[in-house]
Each structure stands twice: as C-alpha cells, then as structure tokens.
N, C-alpha and C positions, 0 to 999 in steps of 0.2 A: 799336548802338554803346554807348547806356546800359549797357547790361545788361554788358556786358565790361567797361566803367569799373569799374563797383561790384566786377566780380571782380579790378580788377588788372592788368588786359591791354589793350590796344590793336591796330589792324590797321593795320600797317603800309603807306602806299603802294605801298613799291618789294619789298612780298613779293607771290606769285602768287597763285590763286584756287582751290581744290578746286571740279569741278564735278561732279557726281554726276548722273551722266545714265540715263535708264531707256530699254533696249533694246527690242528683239522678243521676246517669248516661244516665237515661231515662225515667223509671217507676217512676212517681213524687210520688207513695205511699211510695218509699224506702227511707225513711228516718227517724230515729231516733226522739222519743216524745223528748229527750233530746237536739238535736239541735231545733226541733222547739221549745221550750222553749228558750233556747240562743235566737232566733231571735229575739222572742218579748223583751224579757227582756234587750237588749244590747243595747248602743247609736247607733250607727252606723254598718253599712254592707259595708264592701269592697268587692266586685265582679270583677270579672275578665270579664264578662260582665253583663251589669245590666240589659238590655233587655231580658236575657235568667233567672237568678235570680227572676224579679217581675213578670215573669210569677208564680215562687215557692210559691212567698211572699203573693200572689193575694191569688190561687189557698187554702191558708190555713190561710185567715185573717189576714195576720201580714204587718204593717204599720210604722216598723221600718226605718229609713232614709237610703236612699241607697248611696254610691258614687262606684265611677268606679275606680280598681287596677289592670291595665295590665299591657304588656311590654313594652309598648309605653309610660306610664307615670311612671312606677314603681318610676324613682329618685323625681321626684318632689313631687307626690301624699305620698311616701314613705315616703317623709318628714311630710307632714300634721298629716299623719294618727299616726307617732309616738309622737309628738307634743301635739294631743288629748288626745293618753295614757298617758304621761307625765301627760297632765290637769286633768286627773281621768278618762278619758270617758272608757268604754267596747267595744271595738269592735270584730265583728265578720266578718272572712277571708271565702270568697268561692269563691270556680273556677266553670269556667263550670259547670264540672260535679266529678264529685268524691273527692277523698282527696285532697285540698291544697298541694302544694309542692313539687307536681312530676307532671314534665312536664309543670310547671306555675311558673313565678317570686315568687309566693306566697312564698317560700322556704326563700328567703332573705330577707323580709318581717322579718319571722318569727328569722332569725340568726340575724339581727339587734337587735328584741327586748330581745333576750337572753342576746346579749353580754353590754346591757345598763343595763339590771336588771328588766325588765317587765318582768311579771309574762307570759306564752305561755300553751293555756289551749287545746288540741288536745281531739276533740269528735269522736270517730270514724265513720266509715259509708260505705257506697259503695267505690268500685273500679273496674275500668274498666279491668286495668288488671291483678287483683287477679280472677277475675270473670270469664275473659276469659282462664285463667291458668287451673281453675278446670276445667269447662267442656270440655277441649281439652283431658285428660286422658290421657296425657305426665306426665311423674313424675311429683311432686310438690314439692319433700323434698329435690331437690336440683336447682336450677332457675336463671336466671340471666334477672333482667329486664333492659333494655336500651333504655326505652319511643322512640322518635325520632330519628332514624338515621341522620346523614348529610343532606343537601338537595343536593349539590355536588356528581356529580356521584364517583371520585374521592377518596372524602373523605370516602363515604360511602364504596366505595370498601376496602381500607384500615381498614376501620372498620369491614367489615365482614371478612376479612383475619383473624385478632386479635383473632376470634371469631371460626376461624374451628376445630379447635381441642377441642373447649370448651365442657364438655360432659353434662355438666350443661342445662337443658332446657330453651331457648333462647326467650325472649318476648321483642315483638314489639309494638312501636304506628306505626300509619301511615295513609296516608290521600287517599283517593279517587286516586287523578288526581298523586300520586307517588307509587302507590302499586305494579305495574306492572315492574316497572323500580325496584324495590327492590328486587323482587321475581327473575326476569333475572339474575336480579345479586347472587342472594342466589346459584340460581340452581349453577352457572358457579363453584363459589368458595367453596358449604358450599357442594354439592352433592343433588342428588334427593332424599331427606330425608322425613320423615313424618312431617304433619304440619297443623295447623288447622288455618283458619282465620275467625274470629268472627266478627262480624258487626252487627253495630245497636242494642248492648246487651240492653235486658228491655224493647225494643222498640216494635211497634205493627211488625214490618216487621225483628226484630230478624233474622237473620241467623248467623249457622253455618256451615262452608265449610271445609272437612276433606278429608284429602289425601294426595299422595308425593306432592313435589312443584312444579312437571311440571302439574299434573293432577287438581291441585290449578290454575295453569297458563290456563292452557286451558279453565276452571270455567272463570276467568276471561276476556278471549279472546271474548265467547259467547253472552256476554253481559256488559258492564260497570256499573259498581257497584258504589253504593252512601255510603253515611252514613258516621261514625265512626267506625274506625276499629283495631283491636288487633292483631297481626300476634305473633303465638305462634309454636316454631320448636322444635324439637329432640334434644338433644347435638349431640354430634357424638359419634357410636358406634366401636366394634371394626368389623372387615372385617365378621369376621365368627357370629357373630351377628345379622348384618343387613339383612335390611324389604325389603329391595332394588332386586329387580328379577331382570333379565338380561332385560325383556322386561321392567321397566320403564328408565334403561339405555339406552335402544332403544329409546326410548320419551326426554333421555336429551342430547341425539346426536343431534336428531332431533332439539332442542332446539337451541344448538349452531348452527348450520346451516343457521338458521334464525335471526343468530345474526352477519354473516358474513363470518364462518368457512366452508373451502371446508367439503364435507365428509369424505376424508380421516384425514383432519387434527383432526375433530372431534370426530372421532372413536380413532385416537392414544391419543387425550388427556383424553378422558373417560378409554379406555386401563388402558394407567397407571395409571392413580387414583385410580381408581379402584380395577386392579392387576386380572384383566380378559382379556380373547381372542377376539382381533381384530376381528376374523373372525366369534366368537359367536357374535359379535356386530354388526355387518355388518349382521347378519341373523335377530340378532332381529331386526332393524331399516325396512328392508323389512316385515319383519311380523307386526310392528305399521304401516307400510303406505297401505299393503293390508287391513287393521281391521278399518282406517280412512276411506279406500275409500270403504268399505261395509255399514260404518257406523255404528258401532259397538259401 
C-alpha cells in the first residue's frame, strides 16, 4: 500500500482483484487446491486459450465463466477485463500452460492493473521452464531465461552473439517446425556445448534429450519431433574447462559444411575458436565420417 501512496494511487475496497493463477503445463493433476479454489470462487477467467482451460475447468467441476485474453485481443479485451475490476468483479488470468506473464500478453494485463491501483494476487504453480532447468543438471544458481528467441533468422543471430560469452545457464522456448534452425545457429556461434532439450514435460510422451548441440542436432535430424519444447544450454566455459573433445569438434565442422562451408573454410573457423590444430581437426572429421558410415 506504501509503495502505491508515493505513486498516487490507492486500492479501492469496492474494486475486484486480478488473480494470476499458474496452471498444468501438462499433468492436469499439477495444480494447486489453492488455485482451484480461485476458479470457483472468482467472477470470471481470462485464458489465453479457452478451448485448452475448459478442458481444466471440466475435468475438476468448476463452471466459472470463461472469456478469451491473447495477443490478438489483448487492447480491446484488456480493456473490458479492467473495467470489471473497476465494477468489483474477481478475476482470474491463465495462460496456456504455467505462470501468466512469461511468454503471454498476460504480463501487461497484470502492469496495467498495478499501475491503476488493483489489487494483483500471483498463486504460484508449475513452470515449464523452471522444470526443464532442474532436470537438465546444468547449474541453476545462476541462469538466464529468454522464453522466445526472434523468429527472424537475423535477429535471432544477433541475439545469440549477445549471448556467447554469457556463462550463466541459457533457457529457451521454442517451437517444433523452428527448433532446428536455432540449434544451427547455436552450434555456428555459441560452440558444441552441452545442452538438454526437454519436450512434452508432464506429458504421457515426456522426453528428455541430453548431449552437445550437434549430437542434439542429429537427435533431431532422425526423426521430427512435436510437442512443446524447453531448450536449456551451458553458459560458456573457459578453454581448459570444457566437455568439448576434439571429436565432437569433428561433428561441428561437419555441421558447418552442411550449412555451406567448404572444409577447409570450416576447420580454420573451428581452429580458431577454438585455439586447436587444423590438422587434429582434419583427423577428427575423418574419424566421425568412418564411425557414421560403420554406424556407430
């Protein structure tokens, strides 16, 4: 309440409460008695999709009214929904899947009603990419999340540059039909680092997929993969450090190669990134293409 005095604003008694409630990311059991209580009890539910919510709502008796809050209506619907709290009503914010506010309009939703003087009541819950952080067994004590990269190759490039030196462990969203085009691009700039891609967390078909990024990349190559996905990497270490053998440097020459680069150009840029011998690299890339074509 201080803190709103010195801006100017007050919370009204007879105005309602935004409750920002954090769903299932999959396993519809994972969910807080505390937000299901919110459900029933509140006027209304804003969703991010409502088709994916009244499955929740079904599944656990609650018959609260629903409307639809994406990014397609966020200004107009944004409007209503603050209009409600004004008139008293309760309601209740849910995304997809996990916390409101990362990664969903939801966030401005919720800075509107702070900066009016609505009360903003945050229930905690699942998260997809806290979830996928721990069982990656990449540190945790120090991380940087960045939900969505660009969808621009371009941009994304630029954004993984910002990012190489970063030592901080590195989490991703990202979608099916661009997972591939991120990973390319990771190898090229961030190095064949370790990295875990989590899919379908909670889900009957869960997997996790663990290894450098070309050995990730080739995972992927084998077969096209669906779902929802978490991409969680390494920061960067220092030279005398790294997990990195000369043979999966063999595997991100290999890489670049099939991104356009002759071999030689591909060995001298791994070389000096690196700050290893051309010609141990040139040995290992012959030892990943005899171990490909044994089948190994």
């Amino acid at each position: 309440m201080a803190f709103w005095a010195l801006k100017g604003y007050h919370i009204s008694m007879s105005e309602g409460k935004l409750f920002v409630c954090a769903t299932p990311i999959g396993n519809l059991k994972d969910i807080t008695l505390r937000v299901l209580e919110t459900l029933k009890e509140v006027d209304l539910i804003a969703a991010e999709d409502t088709r994916r919510t009244r499955k929740l709502l079904t599944r656990y008796g609650i018959k609260t009214p629903l409307t639809s809050y994406h990014e397609h209506n966020e200004v107009t619907r944004g409007k209503e929904l603050l209009r409600k709290l004004k008139e008293g009503q309760d309601i209740a914010l849910v995304s997809d899947a996990g916390m409101p506010g990362l990664a969903d309009p939801g966030h401005r939703l919720i800075k509107t009603c702070l900066e009016v003087g609505i009360g903003v009541e945050v229930l905690p819950g699942p998260s997809a990419f806290l979830t996928a952080l721990v069982v990656s067994g990449l540190p945790t004590d120090s991380f940087i999340y960045r939900g969505f990269l660009p969808r621009k190759r371009g941009e994304r490039v630029r954004a993984l540059k910002e990012l190489s030196n970063e030592k901080r462990t590195l989490v991703f969203y990202e979608s099916p039909h661009r997972i591939e085009g991120l990973l390319v691009d990771a190898l090229e700039i961030l190095g064949d680092r370790r990295m875990v891609l989590a899919r379908e967390l909670t889900k009957k078909f869960e997997e996790i997929i663990r290894g450098s990024i070309s050995q990730v990349l080739e995972r992927l190559r084998e077969g096209k993969l669906k779902g929802e996905m978490v991409v969680v990497m390494e920061g960067v270490v220092g030279k005398e450090k790294s997990l990195v053998d000369i043979g999966s440097l063999g595997s991100r020459v290999m890489w670049l190669m099939r991104e356009g680069f002759t071999r030689r150009e591909a060995v001298r840029k791994i070389a000096e990134e690196e700050g290893v011998s051309p010609r141990m690299l040139y040995e290992a890339v012959k030892r990943v293409k005899i171990s490909r074509e044994k089948g190994d």
